[in-house]
N, CA and C of each residue as an Amber inpcrd file, in Angstrom:
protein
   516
 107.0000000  84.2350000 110.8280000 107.9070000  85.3580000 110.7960000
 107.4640000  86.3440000 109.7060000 107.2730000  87.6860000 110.3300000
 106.7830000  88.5910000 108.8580000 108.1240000  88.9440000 108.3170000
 107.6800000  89.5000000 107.1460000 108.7440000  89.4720000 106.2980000
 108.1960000  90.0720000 105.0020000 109.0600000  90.8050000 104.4380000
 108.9230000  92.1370000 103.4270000 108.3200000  91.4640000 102.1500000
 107.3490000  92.2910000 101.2960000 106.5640000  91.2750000 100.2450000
 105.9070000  92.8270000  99.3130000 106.6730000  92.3760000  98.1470000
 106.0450000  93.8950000  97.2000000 104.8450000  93.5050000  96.4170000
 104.2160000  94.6590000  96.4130000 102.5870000  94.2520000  96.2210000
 102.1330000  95.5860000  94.7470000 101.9580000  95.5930000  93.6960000
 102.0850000  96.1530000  92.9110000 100.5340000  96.6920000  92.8850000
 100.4320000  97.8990000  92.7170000  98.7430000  98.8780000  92.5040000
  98.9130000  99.5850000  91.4580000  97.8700000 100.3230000  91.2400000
  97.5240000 101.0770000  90.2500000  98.4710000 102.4260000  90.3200000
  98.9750000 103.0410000  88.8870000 100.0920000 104.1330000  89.8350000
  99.2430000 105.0280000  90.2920000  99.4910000 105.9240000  90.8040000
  99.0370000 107.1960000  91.4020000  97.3900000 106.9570000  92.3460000
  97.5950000 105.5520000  93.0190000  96.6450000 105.3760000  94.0220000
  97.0790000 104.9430000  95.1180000  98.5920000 104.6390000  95.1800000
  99.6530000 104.5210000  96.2470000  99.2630000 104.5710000  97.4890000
  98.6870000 106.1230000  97.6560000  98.6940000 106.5110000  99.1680000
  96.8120000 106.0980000  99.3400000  96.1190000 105.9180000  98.1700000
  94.9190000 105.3500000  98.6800000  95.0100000 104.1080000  99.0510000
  95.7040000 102.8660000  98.3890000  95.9400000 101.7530000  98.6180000
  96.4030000 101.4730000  99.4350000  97.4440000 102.4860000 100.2720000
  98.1850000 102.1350000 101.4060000  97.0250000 102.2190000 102.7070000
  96.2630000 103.4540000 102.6580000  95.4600000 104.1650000 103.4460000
  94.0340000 103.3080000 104.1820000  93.7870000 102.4060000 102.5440000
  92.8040000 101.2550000 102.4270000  93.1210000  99.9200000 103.0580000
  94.4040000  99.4030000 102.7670000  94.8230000  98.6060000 103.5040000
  95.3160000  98.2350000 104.8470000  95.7540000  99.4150000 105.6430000
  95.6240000 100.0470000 106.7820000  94.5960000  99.4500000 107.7320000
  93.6760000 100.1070000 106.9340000  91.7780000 100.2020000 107.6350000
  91.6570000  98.6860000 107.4850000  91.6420000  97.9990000 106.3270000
  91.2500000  96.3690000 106.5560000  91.6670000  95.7950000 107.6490000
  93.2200000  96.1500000 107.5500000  93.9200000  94.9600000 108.3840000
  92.9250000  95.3510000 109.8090000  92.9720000  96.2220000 110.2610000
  92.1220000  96.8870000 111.8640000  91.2820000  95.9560000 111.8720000
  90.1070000  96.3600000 110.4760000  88.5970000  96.0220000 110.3470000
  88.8890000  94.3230000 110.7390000  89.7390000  93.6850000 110.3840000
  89.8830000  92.1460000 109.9940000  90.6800000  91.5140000 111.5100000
  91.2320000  92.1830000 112.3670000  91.8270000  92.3960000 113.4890000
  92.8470000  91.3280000 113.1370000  93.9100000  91.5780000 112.1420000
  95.1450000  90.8280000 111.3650000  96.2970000  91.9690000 112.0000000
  96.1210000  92.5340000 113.0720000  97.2900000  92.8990000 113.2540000
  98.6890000  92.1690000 113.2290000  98.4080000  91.3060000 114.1420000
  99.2910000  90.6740000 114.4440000  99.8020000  89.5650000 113.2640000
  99.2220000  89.4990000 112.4250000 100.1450000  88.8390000 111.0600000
 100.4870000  90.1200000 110.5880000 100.4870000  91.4520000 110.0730000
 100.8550000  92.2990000 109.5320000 101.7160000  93.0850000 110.3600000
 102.8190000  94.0280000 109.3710000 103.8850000  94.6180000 110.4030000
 103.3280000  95.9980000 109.4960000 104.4030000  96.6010000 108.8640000
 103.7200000  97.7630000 108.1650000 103.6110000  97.5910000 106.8010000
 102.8870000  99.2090000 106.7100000 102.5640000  98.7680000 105.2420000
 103.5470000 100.2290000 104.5670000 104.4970000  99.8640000 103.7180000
 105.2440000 101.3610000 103.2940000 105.3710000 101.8110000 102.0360000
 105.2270000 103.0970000 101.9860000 105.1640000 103.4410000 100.3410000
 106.6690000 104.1130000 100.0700000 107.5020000 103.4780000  99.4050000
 109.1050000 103.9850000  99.5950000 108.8770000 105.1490000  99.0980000
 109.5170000 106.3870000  99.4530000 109.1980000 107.6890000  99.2050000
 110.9680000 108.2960000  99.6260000 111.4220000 109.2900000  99.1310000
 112.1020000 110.0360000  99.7030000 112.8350000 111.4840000  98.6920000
 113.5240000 111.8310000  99.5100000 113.6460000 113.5400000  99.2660000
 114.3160000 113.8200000  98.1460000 114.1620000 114.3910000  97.2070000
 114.7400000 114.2220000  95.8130000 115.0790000 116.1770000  95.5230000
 116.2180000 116.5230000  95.5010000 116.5690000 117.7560000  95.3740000
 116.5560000 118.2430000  93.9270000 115.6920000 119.2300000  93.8270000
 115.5480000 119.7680000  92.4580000 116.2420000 121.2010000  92.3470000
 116.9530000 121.3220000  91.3250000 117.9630000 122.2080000  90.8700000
 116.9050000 123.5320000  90.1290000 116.2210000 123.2640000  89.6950000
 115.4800000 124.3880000  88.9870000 114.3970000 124.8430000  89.2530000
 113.7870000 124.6620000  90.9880000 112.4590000 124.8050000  90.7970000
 112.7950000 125.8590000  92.0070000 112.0830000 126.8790000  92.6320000
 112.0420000 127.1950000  93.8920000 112.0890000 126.0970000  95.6130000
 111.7410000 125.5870000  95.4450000 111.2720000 124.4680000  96.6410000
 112.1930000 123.6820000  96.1230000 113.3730000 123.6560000  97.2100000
 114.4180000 122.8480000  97.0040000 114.2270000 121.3270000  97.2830000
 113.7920000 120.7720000  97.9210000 113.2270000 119.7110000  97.8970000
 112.2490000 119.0050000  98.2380000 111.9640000 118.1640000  97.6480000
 110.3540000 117.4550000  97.4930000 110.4100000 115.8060000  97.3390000
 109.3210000 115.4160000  98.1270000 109.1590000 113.9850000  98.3140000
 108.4670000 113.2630000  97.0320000 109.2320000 112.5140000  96.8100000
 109.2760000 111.5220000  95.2880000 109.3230000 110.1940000  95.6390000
 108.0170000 108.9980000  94.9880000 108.0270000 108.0050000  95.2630000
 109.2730000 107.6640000  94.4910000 110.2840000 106.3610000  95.6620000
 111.1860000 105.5890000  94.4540000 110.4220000 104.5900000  94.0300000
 109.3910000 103.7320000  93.8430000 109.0250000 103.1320000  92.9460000
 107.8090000 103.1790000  92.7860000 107.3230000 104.1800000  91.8060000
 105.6690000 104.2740000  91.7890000 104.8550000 103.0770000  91.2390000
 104.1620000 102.8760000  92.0070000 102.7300000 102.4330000  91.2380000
 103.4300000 100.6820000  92.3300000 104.2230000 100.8370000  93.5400000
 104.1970000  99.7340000  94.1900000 104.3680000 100.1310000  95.6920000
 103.7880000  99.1550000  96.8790000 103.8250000  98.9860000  97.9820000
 104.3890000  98.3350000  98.3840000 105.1270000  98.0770000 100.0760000
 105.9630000  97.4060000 100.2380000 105.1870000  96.7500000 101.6350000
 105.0070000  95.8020000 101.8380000 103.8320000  94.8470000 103.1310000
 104.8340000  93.9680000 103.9460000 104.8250000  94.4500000 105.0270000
 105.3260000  93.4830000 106.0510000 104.1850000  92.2360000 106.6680000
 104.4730000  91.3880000 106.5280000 103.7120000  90.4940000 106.8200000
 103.9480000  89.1300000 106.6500000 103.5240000  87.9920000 107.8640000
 103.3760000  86.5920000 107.6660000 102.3330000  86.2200000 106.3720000
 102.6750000  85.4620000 105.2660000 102.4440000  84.8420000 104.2560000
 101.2000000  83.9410000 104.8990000 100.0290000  84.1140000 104.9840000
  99.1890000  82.9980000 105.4470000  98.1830000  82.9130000 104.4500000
  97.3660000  82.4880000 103.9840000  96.2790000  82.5390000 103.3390000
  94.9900000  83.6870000 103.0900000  95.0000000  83.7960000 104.2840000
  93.7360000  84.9940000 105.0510000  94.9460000  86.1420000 104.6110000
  96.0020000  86.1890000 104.9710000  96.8910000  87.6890000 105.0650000
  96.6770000  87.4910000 103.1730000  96.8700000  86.8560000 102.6800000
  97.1490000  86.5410000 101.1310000  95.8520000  87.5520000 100.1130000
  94.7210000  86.3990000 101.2280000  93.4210000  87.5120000 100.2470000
  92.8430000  88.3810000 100.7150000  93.6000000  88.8410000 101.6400000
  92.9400000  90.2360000 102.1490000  93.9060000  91.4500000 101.5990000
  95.4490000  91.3380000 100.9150000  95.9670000  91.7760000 100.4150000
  95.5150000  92.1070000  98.7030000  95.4110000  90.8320000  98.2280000
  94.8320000  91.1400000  96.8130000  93.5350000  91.4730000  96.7560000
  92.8020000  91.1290000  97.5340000  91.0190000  91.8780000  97.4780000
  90.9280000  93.1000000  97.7150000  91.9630000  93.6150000  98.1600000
  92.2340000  95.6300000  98.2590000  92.1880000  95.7640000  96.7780000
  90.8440000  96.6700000  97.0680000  90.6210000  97.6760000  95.6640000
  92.0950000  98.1780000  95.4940000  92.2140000  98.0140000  93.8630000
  93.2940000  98.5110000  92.9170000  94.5220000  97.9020000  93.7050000
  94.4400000  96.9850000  93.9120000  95.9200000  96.2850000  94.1250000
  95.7930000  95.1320000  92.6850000  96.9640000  95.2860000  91.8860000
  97.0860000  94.5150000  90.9960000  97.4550000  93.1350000  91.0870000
  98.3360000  92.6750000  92.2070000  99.0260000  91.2300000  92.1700000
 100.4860000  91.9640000  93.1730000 100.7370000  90.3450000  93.7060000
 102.3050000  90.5850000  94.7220000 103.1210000  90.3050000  93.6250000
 104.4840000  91.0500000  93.4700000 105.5910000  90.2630000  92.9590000
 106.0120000  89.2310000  93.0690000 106.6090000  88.2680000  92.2550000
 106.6580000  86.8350000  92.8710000 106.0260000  86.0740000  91.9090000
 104.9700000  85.8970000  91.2930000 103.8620000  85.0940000  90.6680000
 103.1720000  84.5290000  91.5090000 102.6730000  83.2500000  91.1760000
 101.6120000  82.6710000  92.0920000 101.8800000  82.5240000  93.5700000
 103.5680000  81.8910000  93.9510000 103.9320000  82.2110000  95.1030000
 104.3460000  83.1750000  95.3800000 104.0210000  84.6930000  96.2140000
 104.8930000  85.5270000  96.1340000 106.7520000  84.8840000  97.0220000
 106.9000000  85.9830000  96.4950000 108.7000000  85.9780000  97.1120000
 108.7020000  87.1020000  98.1720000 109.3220000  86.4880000  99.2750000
 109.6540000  87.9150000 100.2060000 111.1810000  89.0230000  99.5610000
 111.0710000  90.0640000 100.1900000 112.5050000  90.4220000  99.5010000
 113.1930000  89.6770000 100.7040000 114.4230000  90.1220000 100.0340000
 115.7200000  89.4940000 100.8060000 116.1490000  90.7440000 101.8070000
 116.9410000  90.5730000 102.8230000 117.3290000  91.2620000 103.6980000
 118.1370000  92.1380000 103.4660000 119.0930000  91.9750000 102.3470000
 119.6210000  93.1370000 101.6000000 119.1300000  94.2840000 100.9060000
 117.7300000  93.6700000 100.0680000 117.0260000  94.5440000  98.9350000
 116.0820000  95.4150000 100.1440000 115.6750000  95.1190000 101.2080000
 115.1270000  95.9410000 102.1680000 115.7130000  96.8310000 102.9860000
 117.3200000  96.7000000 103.1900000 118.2200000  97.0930000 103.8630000
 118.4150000  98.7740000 102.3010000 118.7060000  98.3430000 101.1930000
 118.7550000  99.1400000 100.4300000 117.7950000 100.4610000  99.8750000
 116.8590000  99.4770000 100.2440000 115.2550000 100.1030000  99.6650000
 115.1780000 101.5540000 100.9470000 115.6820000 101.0150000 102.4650000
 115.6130000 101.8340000 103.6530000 116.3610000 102.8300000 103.2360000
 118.1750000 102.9390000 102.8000000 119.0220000 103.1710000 102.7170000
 118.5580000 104.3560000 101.4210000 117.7430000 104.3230000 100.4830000
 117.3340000 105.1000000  99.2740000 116.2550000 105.9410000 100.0450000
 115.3510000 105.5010000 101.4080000 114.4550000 106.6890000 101.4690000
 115.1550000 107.3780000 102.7210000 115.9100000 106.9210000 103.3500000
 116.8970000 108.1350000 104.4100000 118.0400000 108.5760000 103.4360000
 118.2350000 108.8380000 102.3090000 119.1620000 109.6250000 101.7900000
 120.1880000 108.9070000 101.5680000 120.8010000 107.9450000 101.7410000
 122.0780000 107.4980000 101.9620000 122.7740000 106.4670000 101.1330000
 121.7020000 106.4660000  99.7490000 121.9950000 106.1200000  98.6630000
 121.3410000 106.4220000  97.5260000 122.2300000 106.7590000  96.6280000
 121.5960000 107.8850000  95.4900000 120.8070000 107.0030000  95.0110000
 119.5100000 107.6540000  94.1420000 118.5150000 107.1470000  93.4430000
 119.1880000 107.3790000  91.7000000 119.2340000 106.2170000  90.8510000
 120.2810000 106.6550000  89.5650000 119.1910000 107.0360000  88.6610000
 119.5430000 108.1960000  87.7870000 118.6970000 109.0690000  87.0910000
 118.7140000 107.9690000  85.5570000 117.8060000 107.9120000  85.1320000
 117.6050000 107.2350000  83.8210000 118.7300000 107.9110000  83.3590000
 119.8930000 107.1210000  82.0810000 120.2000000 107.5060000  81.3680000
 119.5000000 107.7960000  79.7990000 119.7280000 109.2430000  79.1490000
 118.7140000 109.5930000  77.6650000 118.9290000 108.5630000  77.0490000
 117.5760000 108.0100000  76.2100000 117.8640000 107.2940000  75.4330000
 118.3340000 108.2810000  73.9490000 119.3330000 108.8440000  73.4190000
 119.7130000 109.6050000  73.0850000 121.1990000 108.9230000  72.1010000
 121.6250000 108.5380000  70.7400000 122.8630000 108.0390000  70.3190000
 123.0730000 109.1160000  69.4490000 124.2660000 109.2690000  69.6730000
 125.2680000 110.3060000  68.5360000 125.1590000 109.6360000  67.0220000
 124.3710000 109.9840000  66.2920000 124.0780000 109.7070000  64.8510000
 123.3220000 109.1960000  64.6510000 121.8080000 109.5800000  65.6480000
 120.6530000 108.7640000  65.4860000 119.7430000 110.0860000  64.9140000
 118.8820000 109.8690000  64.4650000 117.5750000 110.8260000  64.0450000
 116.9750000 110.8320000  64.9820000 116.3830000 112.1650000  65.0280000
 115.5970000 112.5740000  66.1220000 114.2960000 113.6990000  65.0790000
 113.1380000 113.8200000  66.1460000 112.3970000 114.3130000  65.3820000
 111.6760000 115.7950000  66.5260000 112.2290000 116.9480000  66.1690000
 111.7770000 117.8110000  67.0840000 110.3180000 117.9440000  67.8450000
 109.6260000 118.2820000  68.9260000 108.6100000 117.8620000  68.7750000
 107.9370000 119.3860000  69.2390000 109.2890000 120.7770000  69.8640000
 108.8290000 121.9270000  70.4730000 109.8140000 122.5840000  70.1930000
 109.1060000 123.9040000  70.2510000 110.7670000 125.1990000  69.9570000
 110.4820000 125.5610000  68.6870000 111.2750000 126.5470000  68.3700000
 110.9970000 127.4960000  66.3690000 111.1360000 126.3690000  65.8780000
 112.0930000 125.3080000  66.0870000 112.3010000 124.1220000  64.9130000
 111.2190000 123.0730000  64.8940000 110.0310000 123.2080000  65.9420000
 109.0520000 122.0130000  65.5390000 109.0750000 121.4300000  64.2320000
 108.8530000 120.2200000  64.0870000 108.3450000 119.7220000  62.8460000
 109.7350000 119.4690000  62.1820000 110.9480000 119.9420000  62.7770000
 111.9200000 119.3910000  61.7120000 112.3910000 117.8770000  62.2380000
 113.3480000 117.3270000  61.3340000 113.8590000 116.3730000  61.8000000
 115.5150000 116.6790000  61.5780000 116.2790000 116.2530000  62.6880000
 117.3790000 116.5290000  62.5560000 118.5610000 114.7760000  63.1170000
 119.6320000 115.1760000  63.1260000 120.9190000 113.8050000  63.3240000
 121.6240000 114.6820000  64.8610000 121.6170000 114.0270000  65.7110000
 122.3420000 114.1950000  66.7570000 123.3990000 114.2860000  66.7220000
 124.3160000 115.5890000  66.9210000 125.9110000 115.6240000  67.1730000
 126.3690000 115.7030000  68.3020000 126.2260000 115.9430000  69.4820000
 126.5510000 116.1120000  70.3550000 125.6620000 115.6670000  71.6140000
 126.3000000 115.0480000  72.7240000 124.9980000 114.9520000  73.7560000
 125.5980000 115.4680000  75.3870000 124.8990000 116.6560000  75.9620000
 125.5870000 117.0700000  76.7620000 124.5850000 116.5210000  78.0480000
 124.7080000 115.1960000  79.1640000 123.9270000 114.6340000  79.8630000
 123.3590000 115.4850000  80.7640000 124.9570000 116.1160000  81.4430000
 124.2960000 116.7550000  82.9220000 123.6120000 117.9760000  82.2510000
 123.7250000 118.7800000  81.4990000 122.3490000 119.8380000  81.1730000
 121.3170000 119.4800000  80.4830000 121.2290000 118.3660000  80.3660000
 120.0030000 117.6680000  79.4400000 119.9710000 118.6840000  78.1350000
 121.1130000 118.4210000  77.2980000 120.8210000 118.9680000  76.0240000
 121.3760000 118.0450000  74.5780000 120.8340000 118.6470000  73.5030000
 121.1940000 117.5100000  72.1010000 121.7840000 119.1940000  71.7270000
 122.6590000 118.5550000  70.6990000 123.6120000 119.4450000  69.8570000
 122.7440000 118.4690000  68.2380000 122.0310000 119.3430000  67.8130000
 121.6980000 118.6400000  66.5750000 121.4560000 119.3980000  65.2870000
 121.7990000 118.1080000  64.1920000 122.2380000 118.9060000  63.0640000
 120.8610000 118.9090000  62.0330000 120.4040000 120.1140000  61.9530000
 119.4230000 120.8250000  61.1140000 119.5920000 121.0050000  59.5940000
 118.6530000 120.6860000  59.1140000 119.0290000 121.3320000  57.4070000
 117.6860000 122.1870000  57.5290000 118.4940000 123.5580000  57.0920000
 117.4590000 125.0200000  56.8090000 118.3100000 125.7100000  56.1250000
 117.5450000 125.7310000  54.8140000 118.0140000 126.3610000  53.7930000
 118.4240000 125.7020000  53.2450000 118.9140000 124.2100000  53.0270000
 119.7840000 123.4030000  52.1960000 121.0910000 123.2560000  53.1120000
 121.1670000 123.8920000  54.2100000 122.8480000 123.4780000  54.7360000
 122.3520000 123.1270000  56.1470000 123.3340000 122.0500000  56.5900000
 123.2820000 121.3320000  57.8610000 123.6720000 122.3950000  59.0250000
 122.5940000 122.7430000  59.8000000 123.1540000 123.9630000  60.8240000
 122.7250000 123.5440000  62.4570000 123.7630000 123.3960000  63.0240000
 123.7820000 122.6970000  64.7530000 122.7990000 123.8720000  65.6240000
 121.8270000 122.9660000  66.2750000 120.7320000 123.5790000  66.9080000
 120.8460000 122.7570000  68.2520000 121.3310000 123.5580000  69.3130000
 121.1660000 123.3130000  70.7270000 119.6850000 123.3670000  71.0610000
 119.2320000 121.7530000  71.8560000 117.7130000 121.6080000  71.9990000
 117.6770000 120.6120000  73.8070000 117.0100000 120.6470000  74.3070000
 116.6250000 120.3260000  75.0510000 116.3890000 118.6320000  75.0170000
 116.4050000 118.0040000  76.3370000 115.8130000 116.5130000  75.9090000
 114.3520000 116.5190000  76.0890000 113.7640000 117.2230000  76.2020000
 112.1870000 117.1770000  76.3410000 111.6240000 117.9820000  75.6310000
 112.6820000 118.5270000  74.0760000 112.1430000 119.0770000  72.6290000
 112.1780000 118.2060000  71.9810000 113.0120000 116.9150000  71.6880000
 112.8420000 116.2830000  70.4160000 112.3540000 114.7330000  70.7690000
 111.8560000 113.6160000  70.0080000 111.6070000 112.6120000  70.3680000
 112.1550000 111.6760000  69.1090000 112.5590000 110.2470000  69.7280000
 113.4030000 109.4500000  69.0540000 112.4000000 108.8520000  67.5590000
């Protein structure tokens, strides 16, 4: 019985690894142990760019292999240039019928993908890293998520003065 099996590559060789593995299975005439091979991908709406939306791997730098677990299917999977190892360890694990049901459910839209929360604490130091204030270091007062901004407190001149900054100006 095939059955879903995550196979971890190099990041940003995804669609070569997928493309490569493809061609083996043919070359090796393993169709019939293999079902597909999928790179979870789906439509991710961006608020600030022109091109309202654009295709975004949900989990880079992994593949997802339908396939009977046999030996031959085993090392013809890991002998694909830039495939790192299956999830699982020595035995891989198939996913479960849920985590595939979900994984589907995230690339047709129909379940949100959750945005990292900042690693960002109200009274932590932060150290600017862009903007007129480069080079300072300031204490976080405020953290506003959905505009991705820090409210942080500056000393210039000798007095503590609140500088609205970006999360991709300062670093922890």
């Amino acid at each position: 019985m095939k059955r879903w099996y995550v196979v971890q590559v190099y990041t940003g060789f995804e669609d070569i690894v997928k493309k490569d593995l493809e061609k083996r299975i043919i070359e090796e005439s393993m169709q019939d142990i293999f079902g597909q091979v999928l790179l979870p991908a789906g439509e991710v709406v961006s608020f600030f760019s022109d091109d309202k939306t654009k295709k975004e791997k949900i989990f880079p730098g992994y593949l997802l292999v339908q396939m009977e677990m046999t030996g031959d299917a085993y090392r013809l999977v890991s002998s694909t240039a830039r495939v790192t190892r299956f999830l699982g360890g020595e035995v891989p694990v198939p996913l479960s019928d849920k985590e595939v049901d979900r994984i589907f459910a995230q690339m047709s839209g129909k379940l949100a993908v959750p945005h990292e929360k900042a690693p960002f604490v109200v009274g932590n130091e932060v150290h600017i890293s862009h903007g007129p204030f480069a080079g300072f270091v300031g204490i976080i007062d405020k953290i506003d998520e959905e505009r991705e901004k820090l409210t942080v407190m500056v000393s210039i001149f000798g007095r503590m003065t609140p500088v609205e900054l970006g999360f991709d100006q300062v670093k922890k």
